[in-house]
C-alpha positions in Angstrom: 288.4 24.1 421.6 288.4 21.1 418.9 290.4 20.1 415.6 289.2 18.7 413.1 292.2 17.4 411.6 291.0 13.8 411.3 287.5 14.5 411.4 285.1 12.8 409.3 281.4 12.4 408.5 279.9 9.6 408.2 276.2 9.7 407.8 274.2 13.6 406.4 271.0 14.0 405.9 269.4 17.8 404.8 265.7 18.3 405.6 263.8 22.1 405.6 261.9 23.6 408.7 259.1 25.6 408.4 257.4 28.2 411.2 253.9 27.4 412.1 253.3 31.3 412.8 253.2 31.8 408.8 252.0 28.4 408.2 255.3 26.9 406.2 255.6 23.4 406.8 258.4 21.0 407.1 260.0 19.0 404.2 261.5 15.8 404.8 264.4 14.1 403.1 264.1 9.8 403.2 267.9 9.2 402.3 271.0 10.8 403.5 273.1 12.9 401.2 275.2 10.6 398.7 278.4 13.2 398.6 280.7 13.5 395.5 284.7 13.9 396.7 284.5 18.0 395.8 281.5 18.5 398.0 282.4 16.4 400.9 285.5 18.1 401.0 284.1 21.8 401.3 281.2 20.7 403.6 283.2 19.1 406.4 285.1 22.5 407.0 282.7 24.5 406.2 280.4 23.0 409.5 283.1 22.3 411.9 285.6 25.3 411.5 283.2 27.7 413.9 283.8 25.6 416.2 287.6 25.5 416.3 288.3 28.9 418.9 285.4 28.3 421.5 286.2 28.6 424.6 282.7 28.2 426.4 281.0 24.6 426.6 277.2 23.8 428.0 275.2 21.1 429.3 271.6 19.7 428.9 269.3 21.3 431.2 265.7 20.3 431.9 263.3 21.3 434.6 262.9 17.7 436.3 265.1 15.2 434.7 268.0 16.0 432.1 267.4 12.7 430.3 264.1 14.1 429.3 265.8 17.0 427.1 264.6 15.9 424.0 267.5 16.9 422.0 269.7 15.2 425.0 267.7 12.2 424.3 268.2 12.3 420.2 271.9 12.3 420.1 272.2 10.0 422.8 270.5 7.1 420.9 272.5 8.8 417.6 275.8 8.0 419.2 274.6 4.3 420.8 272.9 3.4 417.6 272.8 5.5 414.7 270.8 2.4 412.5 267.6 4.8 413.2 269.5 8.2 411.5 266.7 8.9 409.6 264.1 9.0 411.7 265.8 10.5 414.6 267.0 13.4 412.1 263.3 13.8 411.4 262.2 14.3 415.4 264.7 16.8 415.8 263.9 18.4 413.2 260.7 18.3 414.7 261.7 19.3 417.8 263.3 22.3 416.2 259.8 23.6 414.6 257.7 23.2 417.7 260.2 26.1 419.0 259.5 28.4 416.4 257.1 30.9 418.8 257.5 33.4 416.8 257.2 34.5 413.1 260.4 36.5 412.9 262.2 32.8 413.7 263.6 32.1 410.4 262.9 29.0 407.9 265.6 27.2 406.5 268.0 24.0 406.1 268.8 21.9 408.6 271.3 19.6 408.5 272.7 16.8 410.8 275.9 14.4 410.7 277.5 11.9 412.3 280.7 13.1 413.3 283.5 10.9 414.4 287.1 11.4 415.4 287.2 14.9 416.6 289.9 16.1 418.8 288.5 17.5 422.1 291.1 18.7 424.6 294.0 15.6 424.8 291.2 12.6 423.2 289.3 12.0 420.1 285.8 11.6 420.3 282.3 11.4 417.8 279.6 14.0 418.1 276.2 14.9 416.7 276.1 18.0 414.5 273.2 19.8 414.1 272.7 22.6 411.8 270.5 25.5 410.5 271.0 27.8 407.5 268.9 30.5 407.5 270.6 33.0 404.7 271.3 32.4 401.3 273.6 33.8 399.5 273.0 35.2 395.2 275.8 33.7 393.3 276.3 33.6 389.4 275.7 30.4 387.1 277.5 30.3 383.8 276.6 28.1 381.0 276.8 27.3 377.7 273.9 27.2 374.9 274.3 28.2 370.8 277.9 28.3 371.7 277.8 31.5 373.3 278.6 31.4 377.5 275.8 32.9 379.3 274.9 33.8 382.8 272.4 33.7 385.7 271.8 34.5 389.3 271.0 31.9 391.5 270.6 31.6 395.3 271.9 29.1 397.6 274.3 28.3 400.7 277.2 30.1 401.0 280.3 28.4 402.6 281.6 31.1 404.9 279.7 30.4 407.9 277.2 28.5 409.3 274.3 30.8 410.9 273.2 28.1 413.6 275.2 25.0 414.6 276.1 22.7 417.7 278.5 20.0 418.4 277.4 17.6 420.9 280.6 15.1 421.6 280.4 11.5 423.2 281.7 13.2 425.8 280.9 13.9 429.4 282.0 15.3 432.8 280.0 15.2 436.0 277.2 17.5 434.4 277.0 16.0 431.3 277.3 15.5 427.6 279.8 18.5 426.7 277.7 21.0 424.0 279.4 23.6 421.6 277.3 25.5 420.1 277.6 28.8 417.7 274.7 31.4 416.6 275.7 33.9 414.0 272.3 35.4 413.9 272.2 36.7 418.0 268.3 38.1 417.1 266.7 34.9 418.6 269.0 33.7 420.7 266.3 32.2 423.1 264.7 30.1 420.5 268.3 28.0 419.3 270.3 27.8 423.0 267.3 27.7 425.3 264.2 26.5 423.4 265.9 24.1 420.8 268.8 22.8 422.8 267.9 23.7 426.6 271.4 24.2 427.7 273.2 26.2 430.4 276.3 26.8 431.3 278.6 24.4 433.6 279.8 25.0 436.7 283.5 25.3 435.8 286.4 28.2 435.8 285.2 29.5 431.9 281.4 29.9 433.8 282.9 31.8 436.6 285.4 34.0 435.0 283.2 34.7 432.2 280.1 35.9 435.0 282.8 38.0 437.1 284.0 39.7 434.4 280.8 41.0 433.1 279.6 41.9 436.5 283.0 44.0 436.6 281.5 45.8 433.4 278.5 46.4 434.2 279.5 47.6 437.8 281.9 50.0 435.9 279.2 51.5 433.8 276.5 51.3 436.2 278.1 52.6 439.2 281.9 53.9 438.8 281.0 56.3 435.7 277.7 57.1 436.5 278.4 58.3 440.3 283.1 58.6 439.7 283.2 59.9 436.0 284.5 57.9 432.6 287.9 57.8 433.6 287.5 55.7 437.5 285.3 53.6 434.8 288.2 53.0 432.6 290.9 52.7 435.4 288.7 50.0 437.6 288.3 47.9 434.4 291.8 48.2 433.4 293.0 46.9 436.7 290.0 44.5 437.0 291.6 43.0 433.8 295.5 43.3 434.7 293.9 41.6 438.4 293.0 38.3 436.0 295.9 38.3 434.4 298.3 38.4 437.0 296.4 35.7 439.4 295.9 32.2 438.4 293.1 31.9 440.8 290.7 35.1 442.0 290.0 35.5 445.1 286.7 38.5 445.4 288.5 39.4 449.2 291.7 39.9 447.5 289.8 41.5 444.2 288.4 43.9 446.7 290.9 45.1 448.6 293.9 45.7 445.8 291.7 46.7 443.3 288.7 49.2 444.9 290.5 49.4 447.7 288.0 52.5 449.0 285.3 51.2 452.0 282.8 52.9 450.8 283.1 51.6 447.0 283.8 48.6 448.6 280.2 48.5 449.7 278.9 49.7 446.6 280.7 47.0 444.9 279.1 44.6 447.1 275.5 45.7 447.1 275.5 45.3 443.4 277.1 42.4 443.4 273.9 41.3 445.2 271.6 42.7 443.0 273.3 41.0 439.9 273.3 38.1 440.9 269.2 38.0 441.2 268.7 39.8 438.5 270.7 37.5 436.2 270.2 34.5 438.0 273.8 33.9 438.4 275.9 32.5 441.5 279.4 34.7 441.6 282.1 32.4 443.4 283.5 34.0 446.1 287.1 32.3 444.6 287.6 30.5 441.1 290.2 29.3 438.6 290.8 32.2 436.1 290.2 30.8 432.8 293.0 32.7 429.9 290.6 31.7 427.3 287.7 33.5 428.4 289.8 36.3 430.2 291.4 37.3 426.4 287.9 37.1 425.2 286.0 39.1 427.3 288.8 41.7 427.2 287.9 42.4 423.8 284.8 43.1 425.1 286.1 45.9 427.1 285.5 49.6 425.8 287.7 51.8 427.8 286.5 55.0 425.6 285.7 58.4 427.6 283.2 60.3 425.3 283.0 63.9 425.6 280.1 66.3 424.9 282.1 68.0 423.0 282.6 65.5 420.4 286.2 64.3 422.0 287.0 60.8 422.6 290.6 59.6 425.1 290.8 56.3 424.2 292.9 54.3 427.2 294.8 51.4 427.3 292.8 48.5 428.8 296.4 46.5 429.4 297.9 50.0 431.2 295.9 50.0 434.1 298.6 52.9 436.0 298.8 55.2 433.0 295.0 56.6 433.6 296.3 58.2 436.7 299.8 58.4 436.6 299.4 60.6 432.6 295.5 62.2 433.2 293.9 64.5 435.2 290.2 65.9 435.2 289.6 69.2 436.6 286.7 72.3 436.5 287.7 75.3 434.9 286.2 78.4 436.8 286.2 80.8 433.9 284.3 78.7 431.0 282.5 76.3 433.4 283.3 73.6 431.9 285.4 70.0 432.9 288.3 69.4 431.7 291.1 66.5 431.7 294.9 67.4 431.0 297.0 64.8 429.3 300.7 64.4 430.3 303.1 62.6 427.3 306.9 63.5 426.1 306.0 62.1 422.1 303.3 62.4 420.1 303.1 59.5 416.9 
């Protein structure tokens, strides 16, 4: 999604967050971080490389007005004006404490940067950076005293990946500041996307491909295996995924009629479509752009495993949505009362 090619940081500044469920407090720094040539050049990958495959963006959200989101409001007067950096580092990292509603969210470091000449798409562009270490790593010390080397273990950040971090550019479309954002450490999700930053997603073909696609999955597990068996599961997600990659724009009539096909899975299809939709408070668009980014992600995603009782796994080929049918067949054997599926092949590797 970016480069960071010609990136460069301008202004750093590392303060800690506390949790106010087990009383730790926050420690402020007053300068920003005076960088020696080594350690500015393994910082500046070491925050922006996470952020080089995304393929999903977000925008400020707030209840009543999105200028109000506090974070919005931050990195707004950062990119006018960043003569305040200090200050303003301080109220985010604020910000950030105030959502810390729970004693399992983590203390840590928290660092934010002025970013400037990012490539976004086909323009270059400063952002905001804004993040959170919450895992140290041991590493060894050597050293030498009464010439003789010795050697300690000490704790501190490692430069593999960032465990919390966001991006946002001084960018914009018609719903806002463009937001990356990354979260290695999925246990508290809530508190970084929607507490701390208050974003959603925007109302583009990566939103929409990315909803439909999960829907599909869930449908398939839900519905197709649970009423069909494992393998109308793994064929209705094979072709759900060859469907995406074969149309540059979906169409759900189309969707429904070369891909179910069947009236009354048809109507299955559709009743749950309803209930998804209210139950995770999304809006599926009848017809979208297919995004090719999200479409290869998701399809990792995809498990097109049928497990057996009887500790057997066929594992299908999600981009072979004809072999399913065309090379397997599920029966019932009268004499041991048992399933069965019969595999057709002329080679065995």
């Amino acid at each position: 999604m970016i480069k960071r090619n010609k990136a460069s940081i301008s202004k750093c500044i590392l303060h800690k967050v506390g949790n106010k469920f087990n009383s730790t407090k926050n420690a402020f720094s007053e300068q920003p971080i005076d960088f020696d040539e080594e350690s500015y050049d393994i910082l500046v990958p070491y925050l922006l490389r996470p952020f080089g495959n995304l393929s999903e963006t977000y925008r400020f959200n707030h209840h009543s007005n999105v200028d109000l989101n506090e974070i919005n409001s931050y990195a707004s007067q950062l990119l006018k004006d960043d003569s305040e950096f200090v200050d303003i580092s301080k109220h985010i990292v604020t910000h950030l404490f105030e959502q810390s509603n729970s004693s399992q969210i983590k203390i840590g470091d928290v660092i934010i940067c002025m970013v400037h000449d990012l490539q976004y798409e086909d323009y270059e562009t400063d952002a905001i950076g804004i993040f959170k270490i919450e895992n140290k790593t041991h590493f060894f010390q050597t050293y030498l005293e009464n010439n003789s080397y010795d050697i300690i273990a000490q704790k501190g950040i490692g430069t593999k990946k960032v465990d919390k971090g966001c991006l946002i550019l001084n960018a914009a479309d018609g719903e806002g500041k463009i937001v990356l954002s990354v979260d290695n450490n999925n246990y508290d999700a809530q508190y970084w996307i929607k507490s701390f930053l208050n974003v959603k997603y925007p109302d583009d073909s990566n939103e929409h491909t990315k909803n439909y696609i999960e829907m599909c999955r869930d449908f398939s597990k839900d519905v197709m295996q649970a009423q069909f068996g494992g393998q109308e599961k793994s064929n209705f997600l094979a072709k759900t995924v060859d469907f995406f990659k074969e149309n540059e724009i979906a169409n759900i009539e189309t969707f429904k009629e070369e891909i179910i096909a069947d009236e009354d899975r048809i109507q299955l299809f559709e009743d749950y479509k309803k209930v998804y939709e209210t139950d995770h408070n999304v809006l599926i668009r009848n017809q979208f752009d297919v995004s090719d980014i999200v479409l290869k992600k998701q399809k990792q995603k995809i498990k097109t495993e049928i497990k057996l009782d009887t500790n057997i796994q066929i594992k299908l080929d999600v981009d072979a949505p004809d072999a399913s049918e065309e090379f397997l067949e599920r029966g019932y054997d009268e004499v041991k009362k048992m399933h069965f599926y019969k595999v057709f092949f002329n080679e065995e590797n």
